[in-house]
C-alpha positions as CSV (number, residue, x, y, z in Angstrom):
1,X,79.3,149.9,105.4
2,X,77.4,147.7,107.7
3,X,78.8,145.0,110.0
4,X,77.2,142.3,107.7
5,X,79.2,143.5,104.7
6,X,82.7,144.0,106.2
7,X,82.2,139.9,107.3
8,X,81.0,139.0,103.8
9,X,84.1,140.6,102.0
10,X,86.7,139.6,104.7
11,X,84.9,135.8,104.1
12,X,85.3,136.5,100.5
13,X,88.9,137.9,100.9
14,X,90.5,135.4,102.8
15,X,88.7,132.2,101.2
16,X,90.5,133.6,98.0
17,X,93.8,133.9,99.9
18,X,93.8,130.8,101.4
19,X,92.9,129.3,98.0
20,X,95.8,131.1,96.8
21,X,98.4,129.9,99.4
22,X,96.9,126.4,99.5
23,X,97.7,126.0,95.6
24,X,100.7,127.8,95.9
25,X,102.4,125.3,98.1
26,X,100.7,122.5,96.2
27,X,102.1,123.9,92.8
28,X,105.3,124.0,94.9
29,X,105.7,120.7,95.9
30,X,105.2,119.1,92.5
31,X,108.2,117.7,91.6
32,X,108.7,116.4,88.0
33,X,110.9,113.5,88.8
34,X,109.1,110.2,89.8
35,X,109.6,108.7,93.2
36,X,111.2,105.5,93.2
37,X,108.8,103.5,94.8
38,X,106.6,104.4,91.8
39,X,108.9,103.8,89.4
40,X,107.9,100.2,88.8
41,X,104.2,101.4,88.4
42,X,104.0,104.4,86.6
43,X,106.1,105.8,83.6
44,X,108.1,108.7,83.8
45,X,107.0,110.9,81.2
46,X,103.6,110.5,82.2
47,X,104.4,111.5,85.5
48,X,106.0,114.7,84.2
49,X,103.4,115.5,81.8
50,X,100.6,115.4,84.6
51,X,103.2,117.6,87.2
52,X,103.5,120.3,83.9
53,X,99.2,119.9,83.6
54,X,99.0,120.2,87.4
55,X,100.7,123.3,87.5
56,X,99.3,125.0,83.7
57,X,95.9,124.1,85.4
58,X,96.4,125.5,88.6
59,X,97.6,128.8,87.0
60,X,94.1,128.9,84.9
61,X,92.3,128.4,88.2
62,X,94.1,131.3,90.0
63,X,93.2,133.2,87.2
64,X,89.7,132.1,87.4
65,X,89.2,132.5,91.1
66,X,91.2,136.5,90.5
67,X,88.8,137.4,87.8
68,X,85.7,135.3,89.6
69,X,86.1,137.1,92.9
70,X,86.6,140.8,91.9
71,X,83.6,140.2,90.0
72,X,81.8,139.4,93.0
73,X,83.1,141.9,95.0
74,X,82.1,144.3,92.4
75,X,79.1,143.2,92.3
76,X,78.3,143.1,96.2
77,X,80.2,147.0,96.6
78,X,78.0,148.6,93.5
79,X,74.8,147.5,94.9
80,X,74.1,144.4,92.8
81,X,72.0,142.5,95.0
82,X,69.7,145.3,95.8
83,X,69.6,145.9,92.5
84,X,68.0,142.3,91.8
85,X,66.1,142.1,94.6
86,X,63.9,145.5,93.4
87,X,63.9,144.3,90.2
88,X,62.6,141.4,91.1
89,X,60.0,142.9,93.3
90,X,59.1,145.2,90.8
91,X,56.5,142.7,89.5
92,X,54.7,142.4,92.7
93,X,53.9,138.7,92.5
94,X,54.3,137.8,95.7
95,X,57.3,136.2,98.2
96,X,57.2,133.0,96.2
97,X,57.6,134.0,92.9
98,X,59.5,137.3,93.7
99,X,62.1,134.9,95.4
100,X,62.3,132.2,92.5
101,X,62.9,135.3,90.0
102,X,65.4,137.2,92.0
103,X,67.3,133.6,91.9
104,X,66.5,133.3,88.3
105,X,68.5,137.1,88.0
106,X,71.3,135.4,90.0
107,X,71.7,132.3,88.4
108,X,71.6,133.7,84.6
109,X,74.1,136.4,85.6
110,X,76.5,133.9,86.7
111,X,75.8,131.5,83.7
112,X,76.6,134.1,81.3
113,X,79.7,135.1,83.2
């Protein structure tokens, strides 16, 4: 393991526990009883309906960023990139083009994720 690699996956790491942490005490601090200097403005039940979709959302998203970065780390640790990049070479059309398919590789792996 390279110097390169331990600062990708500690970047990788820590941006997903400081996602975490940051939606955590977000979550946290959603109360479901409306301040009373809103309570002329907005109703109520619509302010407890949007605290219970704040927090069922931001459950799917930890979810999502969980399954999303173990991918990626997965990826990175099995060789995934190099993997691309000589498959993309393999066709031996040049920087350019090797370039634009090795980002095609990327881009279609992550839209069928």
């Amino acid at each position: 393991m390279n110097v390169y690699l331990v600062i990708i996956l500690v970047i990788l790491i820590g941006e997903y526990f400081l996602d975490l942490i940051v939606e955590n005490l977000n979550v946290r601090r959603a109360s479901p009883v409306l301040p009373e200097e809103f309570a002329v403005y907005y109703d109520a039940d619509k302010y407890k309906k949007s605290q219970d979709y704040l927090k069922e959302n931001t459950r799917f998203k930890l979810i999502k960023s969980a399954f999303f970065t173990s991918v990626i780390l997965a990826f990175i640790l099995a060789g995934g990139f190099n993997f691309a990049d000589k498959a993309a070479g393999s066709f031996n059309l040049g920087p350019i083009f090797t370039g634009l398919i090795f980002a095609g590789m990327l881009m279609l792996a992550v839209r069928l994720l």
